[in-house]
Backbone of each chain as ProteinMPNN parsed JSONL, in Angstrom:
{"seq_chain_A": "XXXXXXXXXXXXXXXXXXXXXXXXXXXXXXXXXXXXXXXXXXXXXXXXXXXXXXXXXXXXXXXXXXXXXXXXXXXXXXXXXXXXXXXXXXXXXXXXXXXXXXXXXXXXXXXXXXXXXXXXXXXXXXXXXXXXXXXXXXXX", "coords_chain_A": {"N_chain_A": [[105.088, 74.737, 42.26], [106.457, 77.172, 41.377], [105.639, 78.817, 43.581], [106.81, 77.731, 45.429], [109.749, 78.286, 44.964], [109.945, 81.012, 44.914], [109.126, 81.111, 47.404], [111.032, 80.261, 48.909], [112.917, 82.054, 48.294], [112.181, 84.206, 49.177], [112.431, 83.831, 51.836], [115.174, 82.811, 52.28], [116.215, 85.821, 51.463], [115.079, 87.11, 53.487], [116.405, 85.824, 55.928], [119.078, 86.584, 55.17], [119.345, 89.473, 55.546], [118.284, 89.75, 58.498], [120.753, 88.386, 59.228], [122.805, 90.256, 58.473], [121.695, 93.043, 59.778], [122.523, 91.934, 62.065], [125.495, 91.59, 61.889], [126.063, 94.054, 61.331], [125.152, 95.357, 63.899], [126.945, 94.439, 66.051], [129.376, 95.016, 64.9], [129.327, 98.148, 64.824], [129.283, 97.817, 67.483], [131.567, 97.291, 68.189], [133.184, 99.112, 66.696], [132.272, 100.978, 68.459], [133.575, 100.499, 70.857], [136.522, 100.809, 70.581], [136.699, 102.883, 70.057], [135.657, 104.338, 72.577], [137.553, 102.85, 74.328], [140.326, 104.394, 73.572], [139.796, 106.868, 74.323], [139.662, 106.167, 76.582], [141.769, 106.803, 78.639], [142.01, 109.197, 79.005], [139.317, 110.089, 80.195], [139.439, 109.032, 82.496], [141.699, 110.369, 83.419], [140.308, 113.422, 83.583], [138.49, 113.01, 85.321], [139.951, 112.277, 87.4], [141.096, 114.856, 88.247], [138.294, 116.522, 88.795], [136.928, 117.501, 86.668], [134.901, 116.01, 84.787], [131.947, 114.617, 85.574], [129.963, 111.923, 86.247], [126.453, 111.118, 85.449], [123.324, 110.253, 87.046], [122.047, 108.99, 84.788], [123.914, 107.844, 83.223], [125.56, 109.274, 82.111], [128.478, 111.493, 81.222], [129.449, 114.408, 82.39], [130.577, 118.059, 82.313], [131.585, 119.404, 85.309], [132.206, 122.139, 86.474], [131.05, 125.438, 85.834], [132.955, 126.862, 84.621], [134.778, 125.383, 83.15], [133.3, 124.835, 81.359], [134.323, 126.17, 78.992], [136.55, 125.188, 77.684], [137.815, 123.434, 75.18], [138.538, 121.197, 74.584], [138.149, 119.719, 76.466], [135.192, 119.84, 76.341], [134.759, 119.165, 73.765], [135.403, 116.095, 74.521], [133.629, 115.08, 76.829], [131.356, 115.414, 74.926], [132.0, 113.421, 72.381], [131.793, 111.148, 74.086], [129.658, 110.858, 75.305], [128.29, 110.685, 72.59], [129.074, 108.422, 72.098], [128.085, 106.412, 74.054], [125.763, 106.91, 73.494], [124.876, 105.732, 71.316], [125.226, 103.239, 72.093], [123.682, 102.168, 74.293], [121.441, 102.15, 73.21], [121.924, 99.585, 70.921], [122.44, 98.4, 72.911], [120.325, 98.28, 73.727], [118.435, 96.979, 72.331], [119.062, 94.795, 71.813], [118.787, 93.531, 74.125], [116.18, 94.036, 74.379], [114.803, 96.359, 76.021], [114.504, 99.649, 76.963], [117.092, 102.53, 75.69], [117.288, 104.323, 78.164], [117.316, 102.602, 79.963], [118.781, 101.131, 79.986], [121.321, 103.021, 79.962], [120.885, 104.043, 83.003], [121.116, 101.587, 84.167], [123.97, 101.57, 83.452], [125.219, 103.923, 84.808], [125.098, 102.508, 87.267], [127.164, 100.33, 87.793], [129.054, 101.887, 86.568], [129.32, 103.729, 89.239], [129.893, 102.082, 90.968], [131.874, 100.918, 90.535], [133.778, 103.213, 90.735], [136.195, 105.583, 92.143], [136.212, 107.049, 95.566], [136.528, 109.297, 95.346], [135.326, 110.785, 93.309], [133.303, 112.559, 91.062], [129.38, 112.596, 90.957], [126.151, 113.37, 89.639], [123.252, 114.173, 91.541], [120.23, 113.223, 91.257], [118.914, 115.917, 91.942], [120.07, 117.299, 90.586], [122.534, 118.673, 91.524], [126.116, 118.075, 92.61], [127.832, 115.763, 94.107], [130.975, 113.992, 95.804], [131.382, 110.2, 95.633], [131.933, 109.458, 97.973], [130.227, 110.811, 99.534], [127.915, 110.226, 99.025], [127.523, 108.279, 99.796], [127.532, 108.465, 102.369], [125.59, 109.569, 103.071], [123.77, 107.976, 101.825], [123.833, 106.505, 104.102], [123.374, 107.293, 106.195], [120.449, 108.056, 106.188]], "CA_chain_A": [[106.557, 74.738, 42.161], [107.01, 78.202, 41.246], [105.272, 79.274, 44.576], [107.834, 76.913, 46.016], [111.139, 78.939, 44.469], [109.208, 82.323, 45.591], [108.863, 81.419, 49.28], [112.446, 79.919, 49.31], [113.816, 83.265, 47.585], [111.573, 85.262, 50.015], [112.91, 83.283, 53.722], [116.71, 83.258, 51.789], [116.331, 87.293, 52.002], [114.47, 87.13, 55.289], [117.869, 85.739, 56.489], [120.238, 87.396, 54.836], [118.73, 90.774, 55.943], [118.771, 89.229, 59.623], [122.322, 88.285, 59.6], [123.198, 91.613, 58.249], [121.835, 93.379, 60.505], [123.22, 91.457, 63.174], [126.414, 92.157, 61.851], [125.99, 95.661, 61.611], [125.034, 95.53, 65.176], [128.056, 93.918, 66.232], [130.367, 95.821, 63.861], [128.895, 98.959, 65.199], [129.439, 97.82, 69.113], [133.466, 97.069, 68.037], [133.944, 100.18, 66.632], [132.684, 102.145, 69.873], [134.416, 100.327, 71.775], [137.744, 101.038, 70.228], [136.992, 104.738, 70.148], [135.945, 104.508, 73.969], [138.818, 102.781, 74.898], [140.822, 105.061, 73.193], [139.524, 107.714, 74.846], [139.342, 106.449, 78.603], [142.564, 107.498, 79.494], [141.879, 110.924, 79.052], [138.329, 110.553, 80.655], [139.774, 108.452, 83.933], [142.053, 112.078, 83.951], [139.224, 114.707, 83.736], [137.291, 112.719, 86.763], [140.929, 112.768, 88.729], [140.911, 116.195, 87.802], [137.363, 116.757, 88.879], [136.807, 118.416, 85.511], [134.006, 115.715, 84.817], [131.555, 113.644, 86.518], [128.737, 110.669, 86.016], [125.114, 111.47, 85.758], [122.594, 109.285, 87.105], [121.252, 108.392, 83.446], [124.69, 107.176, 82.344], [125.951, 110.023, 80.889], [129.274, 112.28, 81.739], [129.308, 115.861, 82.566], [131.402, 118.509, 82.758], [131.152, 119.865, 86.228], [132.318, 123.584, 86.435], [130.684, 126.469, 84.546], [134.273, 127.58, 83.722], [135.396, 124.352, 82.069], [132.728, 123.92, 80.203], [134.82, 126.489, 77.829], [137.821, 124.641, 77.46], [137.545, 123.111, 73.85], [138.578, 119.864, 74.549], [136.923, 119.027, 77.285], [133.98, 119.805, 75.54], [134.9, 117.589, 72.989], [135.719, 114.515, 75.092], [132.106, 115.12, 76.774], [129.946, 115.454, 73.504], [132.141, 112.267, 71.902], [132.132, 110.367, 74.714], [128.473, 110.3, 75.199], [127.236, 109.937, 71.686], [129.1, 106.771, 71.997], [127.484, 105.9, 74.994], [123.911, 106.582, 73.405], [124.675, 104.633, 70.483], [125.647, 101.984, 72.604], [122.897, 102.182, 75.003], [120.656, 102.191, 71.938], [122.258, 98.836, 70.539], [122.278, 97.387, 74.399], [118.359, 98.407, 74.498], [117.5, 96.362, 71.38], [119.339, 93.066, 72.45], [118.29, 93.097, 75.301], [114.363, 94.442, 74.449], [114.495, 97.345, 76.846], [115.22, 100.932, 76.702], [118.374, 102.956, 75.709], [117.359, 105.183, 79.105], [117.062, 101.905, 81.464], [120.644, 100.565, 79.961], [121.924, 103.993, 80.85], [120.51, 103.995, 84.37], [122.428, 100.459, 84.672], [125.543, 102.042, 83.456], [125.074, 104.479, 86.237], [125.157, 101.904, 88.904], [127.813, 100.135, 87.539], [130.165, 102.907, 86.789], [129.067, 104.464, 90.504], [129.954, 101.007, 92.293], [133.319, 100.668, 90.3], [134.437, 104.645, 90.869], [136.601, 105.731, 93.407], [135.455, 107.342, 96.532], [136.604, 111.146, 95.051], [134.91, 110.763, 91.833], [131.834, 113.238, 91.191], [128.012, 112.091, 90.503], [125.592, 114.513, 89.691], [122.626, 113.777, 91.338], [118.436, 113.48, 90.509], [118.463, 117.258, 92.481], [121.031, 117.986, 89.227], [123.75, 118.882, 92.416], [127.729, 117.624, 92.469], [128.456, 115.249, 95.115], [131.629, 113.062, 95.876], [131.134, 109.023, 95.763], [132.495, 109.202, 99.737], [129.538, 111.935, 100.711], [126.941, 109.921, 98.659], [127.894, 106.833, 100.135], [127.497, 108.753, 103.818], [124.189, 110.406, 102.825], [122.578, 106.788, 102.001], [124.374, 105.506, 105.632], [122.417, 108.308, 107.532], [119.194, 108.147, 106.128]], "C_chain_A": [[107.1, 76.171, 42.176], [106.759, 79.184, 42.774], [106.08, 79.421, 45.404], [109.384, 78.127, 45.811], [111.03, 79.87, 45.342], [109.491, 82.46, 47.078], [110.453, 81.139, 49.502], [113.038, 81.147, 49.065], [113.279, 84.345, 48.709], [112.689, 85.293, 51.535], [114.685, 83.278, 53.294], [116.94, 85.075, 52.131], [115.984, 87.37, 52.904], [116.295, 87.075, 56.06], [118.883, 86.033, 55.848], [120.126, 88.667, 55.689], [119.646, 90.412, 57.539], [120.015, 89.431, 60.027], [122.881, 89.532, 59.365], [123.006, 92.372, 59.151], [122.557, 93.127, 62.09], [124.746, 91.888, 63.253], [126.951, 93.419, 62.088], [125.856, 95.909, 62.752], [126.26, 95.378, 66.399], [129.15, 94.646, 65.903], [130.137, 97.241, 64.88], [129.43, 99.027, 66.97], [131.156, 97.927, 68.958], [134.222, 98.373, 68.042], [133.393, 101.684, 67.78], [133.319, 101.644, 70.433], [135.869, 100.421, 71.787], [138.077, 102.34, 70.519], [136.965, 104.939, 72.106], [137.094, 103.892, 74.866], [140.432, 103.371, 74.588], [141.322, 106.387, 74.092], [139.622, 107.553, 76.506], [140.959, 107.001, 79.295], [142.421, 108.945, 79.814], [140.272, 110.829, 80.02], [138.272, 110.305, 82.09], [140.207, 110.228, 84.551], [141.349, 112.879, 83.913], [138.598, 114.466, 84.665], [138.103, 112.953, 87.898], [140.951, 113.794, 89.311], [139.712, 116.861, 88.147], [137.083, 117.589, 88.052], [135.347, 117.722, 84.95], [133.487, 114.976, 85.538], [130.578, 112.736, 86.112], [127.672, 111.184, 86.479], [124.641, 110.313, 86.0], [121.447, 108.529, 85.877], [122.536, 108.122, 82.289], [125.284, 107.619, 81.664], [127.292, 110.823, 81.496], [128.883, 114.128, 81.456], [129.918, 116.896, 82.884], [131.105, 119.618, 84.415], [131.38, 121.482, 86.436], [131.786, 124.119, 85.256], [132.032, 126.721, 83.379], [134.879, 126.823, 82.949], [134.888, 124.367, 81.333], [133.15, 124.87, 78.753], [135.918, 126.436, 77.269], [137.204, 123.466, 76.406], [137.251, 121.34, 74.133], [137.77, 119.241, 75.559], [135.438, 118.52, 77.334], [133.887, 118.353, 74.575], [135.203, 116.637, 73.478], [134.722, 114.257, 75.73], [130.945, 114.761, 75.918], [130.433, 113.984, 73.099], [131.988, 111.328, 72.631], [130.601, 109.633, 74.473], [127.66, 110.421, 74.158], [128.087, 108.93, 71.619], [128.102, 106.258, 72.844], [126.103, 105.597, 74.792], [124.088, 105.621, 72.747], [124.846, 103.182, 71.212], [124.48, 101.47, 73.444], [121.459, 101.759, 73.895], [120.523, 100.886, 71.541], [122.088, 98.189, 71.805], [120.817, 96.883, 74.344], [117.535, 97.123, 73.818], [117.946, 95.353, 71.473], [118.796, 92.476, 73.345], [116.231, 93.606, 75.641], [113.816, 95.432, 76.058], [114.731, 98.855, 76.434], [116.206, 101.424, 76.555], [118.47, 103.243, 77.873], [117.482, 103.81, 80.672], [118.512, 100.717, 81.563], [121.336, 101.792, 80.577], [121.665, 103.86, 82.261], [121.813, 102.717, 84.711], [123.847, 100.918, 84.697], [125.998, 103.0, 84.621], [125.8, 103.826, 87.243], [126.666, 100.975, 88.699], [129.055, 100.993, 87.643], [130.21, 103.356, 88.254], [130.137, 103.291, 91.441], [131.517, 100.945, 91.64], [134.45, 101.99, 90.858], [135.178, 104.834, 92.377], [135.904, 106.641, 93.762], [135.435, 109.066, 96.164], [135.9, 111.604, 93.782], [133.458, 111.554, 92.06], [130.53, 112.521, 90.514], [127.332, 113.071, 90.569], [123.711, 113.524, 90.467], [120.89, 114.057, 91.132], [118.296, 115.115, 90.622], [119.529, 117.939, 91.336], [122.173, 118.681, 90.771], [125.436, 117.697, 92.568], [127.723, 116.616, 93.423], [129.627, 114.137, 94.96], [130.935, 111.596, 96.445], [130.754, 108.797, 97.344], [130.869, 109.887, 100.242], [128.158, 111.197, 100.169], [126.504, 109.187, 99.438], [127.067, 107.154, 102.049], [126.386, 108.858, 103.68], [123.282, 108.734, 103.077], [122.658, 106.018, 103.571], [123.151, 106.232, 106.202], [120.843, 108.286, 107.12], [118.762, 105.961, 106.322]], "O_chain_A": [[108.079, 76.434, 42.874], [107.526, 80.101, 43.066], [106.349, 80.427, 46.061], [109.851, 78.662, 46.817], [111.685, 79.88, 46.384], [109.894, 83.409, 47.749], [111.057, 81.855, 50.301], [113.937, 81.332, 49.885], [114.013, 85.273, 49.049], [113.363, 86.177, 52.064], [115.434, 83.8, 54.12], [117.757, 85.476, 52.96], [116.833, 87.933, 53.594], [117.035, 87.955, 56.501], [119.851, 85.397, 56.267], [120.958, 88.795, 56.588], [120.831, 90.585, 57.822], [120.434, 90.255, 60.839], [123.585, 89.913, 60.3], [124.06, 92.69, 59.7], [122.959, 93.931, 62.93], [125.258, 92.387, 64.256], [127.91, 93.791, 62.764], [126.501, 96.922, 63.024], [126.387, 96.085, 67.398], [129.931, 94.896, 66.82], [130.951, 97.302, 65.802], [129.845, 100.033, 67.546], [131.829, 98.67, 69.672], [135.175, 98.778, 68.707], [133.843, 102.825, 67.886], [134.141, 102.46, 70.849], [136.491, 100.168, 72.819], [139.095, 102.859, 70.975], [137.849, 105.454, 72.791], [137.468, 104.38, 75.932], [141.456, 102.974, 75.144], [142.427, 106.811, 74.431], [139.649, 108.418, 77.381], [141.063, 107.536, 80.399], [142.743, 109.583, 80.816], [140.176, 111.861, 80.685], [137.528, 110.896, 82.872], [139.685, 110.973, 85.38], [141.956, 113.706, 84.593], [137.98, 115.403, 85.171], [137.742, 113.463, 88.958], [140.87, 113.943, 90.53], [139.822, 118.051, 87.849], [136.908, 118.704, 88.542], [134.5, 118.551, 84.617], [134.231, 114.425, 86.35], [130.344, 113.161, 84.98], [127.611, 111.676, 87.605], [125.136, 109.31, 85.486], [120.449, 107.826, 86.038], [122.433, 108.136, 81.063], [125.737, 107.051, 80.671], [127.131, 110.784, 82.716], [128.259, 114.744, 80.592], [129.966, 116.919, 84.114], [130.328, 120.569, 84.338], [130.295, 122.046, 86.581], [131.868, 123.687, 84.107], [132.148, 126.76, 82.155], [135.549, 127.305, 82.036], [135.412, 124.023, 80.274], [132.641, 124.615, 77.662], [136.373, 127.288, 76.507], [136.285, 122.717, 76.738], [136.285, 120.594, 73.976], [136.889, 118.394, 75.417], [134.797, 117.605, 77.851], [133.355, 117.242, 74.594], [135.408, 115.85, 72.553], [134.411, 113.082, 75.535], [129.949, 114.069, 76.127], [129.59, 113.116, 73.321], [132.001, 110.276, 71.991], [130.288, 108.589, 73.901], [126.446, 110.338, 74.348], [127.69, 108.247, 70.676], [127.199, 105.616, 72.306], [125.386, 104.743, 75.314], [123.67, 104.539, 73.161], [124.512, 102.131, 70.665], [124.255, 100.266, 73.318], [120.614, 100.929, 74.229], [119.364, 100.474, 71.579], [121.406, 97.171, 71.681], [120.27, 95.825, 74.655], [116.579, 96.484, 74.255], [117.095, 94.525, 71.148], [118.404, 91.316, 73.464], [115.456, 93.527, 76.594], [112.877, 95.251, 76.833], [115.254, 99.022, 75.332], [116.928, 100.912, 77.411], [119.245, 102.705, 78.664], [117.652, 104.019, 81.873], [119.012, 99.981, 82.414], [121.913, 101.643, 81.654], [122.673, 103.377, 82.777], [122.92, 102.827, 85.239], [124.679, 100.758, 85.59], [127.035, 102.818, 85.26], [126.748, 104.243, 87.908], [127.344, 101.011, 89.726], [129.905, 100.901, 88.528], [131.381, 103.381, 88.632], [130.924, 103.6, 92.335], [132.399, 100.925, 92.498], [135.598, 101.813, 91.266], [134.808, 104.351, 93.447], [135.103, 107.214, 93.023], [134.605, 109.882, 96.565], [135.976, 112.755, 93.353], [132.659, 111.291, 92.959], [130.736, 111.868, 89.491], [127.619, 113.879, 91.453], [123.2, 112.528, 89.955], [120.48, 115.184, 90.855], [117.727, 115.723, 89.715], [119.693, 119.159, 91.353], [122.525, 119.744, 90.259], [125.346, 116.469, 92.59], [126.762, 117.246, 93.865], [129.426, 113.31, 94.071], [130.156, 111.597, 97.398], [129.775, 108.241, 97.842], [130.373, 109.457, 101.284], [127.166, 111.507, 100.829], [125.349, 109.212, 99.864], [126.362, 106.388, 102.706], [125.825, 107.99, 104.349], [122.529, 108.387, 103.987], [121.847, 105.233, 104.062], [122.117, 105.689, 106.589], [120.06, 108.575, 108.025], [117.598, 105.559, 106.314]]}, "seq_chain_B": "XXXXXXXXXXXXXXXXXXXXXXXXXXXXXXXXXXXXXXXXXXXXXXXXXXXXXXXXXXXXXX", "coords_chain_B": {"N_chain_B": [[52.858, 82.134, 97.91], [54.635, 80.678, 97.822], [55.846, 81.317, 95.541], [56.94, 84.052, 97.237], [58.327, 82.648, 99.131], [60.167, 82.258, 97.814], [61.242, 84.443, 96.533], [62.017, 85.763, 99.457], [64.274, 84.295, 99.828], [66.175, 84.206, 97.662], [66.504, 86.997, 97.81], [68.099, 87.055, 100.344], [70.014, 85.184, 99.481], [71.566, 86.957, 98.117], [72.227, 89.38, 99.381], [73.737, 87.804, 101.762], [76.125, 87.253, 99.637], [76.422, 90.027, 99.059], [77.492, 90.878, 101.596], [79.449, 89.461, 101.983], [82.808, 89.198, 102.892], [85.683, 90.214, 100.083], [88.983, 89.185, 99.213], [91.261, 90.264, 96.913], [93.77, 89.517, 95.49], [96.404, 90.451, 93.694], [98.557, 89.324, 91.154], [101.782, 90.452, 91.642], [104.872, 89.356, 90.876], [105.484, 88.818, 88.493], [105.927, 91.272, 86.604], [107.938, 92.054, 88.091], [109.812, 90.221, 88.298], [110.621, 90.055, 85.437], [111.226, 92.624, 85.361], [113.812, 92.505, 86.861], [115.159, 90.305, 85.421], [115.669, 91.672, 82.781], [117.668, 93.646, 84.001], [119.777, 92.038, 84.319], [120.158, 90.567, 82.359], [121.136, 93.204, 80.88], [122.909, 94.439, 82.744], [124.785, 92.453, 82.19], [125.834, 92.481, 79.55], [126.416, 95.161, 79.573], [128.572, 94.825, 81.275], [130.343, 93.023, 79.702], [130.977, 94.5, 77.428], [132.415, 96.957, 78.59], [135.044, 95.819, 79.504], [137.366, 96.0, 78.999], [138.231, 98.454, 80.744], [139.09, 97.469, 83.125], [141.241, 95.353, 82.279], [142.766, 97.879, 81.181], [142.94, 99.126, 83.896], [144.764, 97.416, 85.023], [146.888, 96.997, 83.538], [148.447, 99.767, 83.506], [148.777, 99.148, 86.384], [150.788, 97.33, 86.471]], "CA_chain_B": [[53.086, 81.811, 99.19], [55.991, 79.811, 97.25], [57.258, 82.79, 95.088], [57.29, 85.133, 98.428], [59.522, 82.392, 99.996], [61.788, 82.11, 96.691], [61.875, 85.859, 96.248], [62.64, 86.083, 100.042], [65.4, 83.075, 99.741], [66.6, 85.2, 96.689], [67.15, 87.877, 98.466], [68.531, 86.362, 101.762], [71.318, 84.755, 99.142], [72.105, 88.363, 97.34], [72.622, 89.97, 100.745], [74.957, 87.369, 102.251], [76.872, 87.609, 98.642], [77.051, 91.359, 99.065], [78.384, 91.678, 102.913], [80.851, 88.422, 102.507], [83.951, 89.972, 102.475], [86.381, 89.322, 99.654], [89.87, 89.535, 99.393], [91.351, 90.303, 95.84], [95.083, 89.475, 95.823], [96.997, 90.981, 92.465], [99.66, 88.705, 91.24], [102.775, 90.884, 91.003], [105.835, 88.76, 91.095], [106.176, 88.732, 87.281], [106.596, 92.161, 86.761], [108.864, 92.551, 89.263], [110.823, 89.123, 87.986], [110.713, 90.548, 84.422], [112.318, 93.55, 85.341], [115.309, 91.786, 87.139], [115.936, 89.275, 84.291], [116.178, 92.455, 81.599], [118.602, 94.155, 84.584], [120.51, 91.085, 84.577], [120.924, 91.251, 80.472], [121.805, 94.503, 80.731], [124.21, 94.832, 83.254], [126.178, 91.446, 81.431], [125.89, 93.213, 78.42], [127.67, 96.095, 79.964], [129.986, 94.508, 81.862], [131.091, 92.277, 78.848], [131.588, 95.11, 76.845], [133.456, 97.456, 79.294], [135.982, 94.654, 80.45], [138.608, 96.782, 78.532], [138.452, 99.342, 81.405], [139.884, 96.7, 83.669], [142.675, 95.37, 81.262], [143.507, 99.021, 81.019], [143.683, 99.773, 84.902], [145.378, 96.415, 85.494], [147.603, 97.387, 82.826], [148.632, 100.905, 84.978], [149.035, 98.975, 88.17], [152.187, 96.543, 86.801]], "C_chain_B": [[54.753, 81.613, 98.641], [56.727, 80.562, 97.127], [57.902, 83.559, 96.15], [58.437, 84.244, 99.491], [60.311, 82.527, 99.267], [61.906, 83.034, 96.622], [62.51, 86.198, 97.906], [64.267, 85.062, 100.214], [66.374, 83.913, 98.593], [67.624, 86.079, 97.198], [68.314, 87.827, 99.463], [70.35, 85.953, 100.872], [72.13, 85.92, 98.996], [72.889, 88.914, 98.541], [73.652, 89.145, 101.017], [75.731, 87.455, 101.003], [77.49, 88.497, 98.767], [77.826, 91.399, 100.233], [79.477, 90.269, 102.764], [81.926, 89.128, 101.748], [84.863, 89.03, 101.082], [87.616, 89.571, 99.523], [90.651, 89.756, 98.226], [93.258, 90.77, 96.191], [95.68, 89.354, 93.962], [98.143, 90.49, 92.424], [100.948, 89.304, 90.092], [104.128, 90.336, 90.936], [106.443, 88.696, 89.411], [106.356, 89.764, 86.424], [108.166, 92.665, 86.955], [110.37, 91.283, 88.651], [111.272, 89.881, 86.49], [111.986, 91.542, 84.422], [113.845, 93.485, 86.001], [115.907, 91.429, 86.481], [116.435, 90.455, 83.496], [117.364, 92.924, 82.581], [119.499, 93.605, 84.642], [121.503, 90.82, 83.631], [121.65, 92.391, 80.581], [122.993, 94.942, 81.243], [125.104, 93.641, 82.912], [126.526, 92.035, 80.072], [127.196, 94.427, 78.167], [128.662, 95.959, 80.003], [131.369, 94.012, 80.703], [131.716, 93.375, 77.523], [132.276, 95.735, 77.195], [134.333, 96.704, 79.823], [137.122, 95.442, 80.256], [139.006, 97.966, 79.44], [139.446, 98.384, 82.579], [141.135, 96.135, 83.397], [143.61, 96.904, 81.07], [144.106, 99.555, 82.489], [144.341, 98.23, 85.06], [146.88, 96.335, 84.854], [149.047, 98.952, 83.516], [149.38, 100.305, 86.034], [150.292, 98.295, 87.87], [152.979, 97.318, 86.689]], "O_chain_B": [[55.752, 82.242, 98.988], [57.748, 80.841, 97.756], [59.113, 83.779, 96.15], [59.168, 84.765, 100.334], [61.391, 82.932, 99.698], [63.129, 83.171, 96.588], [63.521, 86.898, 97.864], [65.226, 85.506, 100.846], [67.497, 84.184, 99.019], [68.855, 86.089, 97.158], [69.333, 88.508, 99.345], [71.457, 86.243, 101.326], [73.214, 86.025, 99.571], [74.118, 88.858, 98.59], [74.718, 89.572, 100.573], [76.613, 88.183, 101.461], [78.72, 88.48, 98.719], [78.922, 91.941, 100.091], [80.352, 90.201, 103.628], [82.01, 89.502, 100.578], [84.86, 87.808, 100.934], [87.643, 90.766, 99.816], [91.382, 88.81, 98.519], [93.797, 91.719, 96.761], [95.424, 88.427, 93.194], [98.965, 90.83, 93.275], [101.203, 89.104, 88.904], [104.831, 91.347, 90.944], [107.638, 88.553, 89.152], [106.93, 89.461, 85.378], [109.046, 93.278, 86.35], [111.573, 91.543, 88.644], [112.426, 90.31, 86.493], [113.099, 91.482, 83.9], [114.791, 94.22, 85.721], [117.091, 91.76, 86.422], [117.661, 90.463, 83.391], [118.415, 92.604, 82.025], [120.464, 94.273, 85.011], [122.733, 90.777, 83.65], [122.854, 92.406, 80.326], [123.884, 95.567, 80.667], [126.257, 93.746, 83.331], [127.68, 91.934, 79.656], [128.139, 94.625, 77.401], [129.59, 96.445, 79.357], [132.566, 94.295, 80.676], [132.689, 93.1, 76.82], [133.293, 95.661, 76.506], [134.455, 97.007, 81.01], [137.887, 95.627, 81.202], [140.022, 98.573, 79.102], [140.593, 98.786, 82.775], [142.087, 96.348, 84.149], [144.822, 96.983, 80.872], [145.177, 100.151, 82.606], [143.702, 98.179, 86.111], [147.84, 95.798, 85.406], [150.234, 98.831, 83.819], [150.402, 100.782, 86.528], [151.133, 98.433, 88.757], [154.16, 97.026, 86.876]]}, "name": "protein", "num_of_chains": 2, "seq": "XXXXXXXXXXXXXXXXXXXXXXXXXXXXXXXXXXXXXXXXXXXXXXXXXXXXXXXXXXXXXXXXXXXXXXXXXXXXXXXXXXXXXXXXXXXXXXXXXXXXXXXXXXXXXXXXXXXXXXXXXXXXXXXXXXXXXXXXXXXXXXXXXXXXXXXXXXXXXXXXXXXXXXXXXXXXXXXXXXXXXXXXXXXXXXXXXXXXXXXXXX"}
């Protein structure tokens, strides 16, 4: 009987825990996504702006040397993408893959939604517009 | 007499064993399926959480 209480009191915390974390997981996805949608107006304008651009591992970047000492910009860079890890992070473990192979997706995603003037940095770490990428894969 | 035919019969099998070709076909399809299905999670995952980028340019465009 008392064994009995024990195991029930054990699998009762088992799932509590569980759900908790779940929550927390959840909770956690809400409140990036508030901050990143907060933030995308300003990050749509820095790509208009060719001030930043999309790496092929999901990440933004500021493209000129000379920006990269303009404060804010900085800061809308650094915050942007530790949301993005944490998120990538939380994607990886739902889905039982890597942060780095949710980023990659976000990549292709963001790439295929972007307009044609929008910068990508790519594998050779070099700038190119969507339009010249787009040509590059035609010709080869 | 016997043994010298069973050791050459022996042999005779070993040999055709060794030169018959064989063909060793590696079954990758579930790999390859694996890594679709997680790409599949992942990019609904995405999508369902970035939707708010759409509501926001759709928002813009009226």
């Amino acid at each position: 009987m008392k064994i009995r209480v024990q195991f029930c009191a054990a699998f009762g915390l088992l799932l509590l825990f569980m759900s908790a974390t779940l929550v927390t997981g959840q909770e956690a996805k809400d409140q990036i996504r508030e901050r990143m949608k907060e933030r995308y107006p300003a990050v749509v304008q820095a790509k208009t702006e060719d001030k930043i651009g999309e790496t092929a591992l999901g990440y933004v970047e500021i493209i000129a040397e000379k920006d990269a000492k303009i404060d804010s910009l900085k800061k809308l860079a650094i915050t942007e993408n530790a949301d993005r890890k944490q998120l990538y992070e939380i994607i990886a473990g739902d889905t039982k893959t890597t942060a780095e192979v949710v980023g990659k997706q976000n990549a292709l995603r963001v790439f295929e939604r972007a307009e044609d003037s929008e910068y990508f940095k790519g594998e050779d770490n070099k700038w190119r517009r969507k339009k010249d990428l787009k040509a590059e894969e035609k010709e080869q | 007499m016997k043994k010298l035919f069973a050791a050459v019969a022996f042999a005779g099998l070993l040999l055709c064993e060794a030169c018959s070709p064989t063909v060793k076909v590696k079954h990758q399809v579930e790999p390859i399926f694996i890594t679709v299905e997680v790409n599949i999670r992942v990019q609904k995952e995405l999508e369902d959480f970035f939707d708010f980028e759409k509501k926001i340019e759709n928002q813009n465009q009226q």
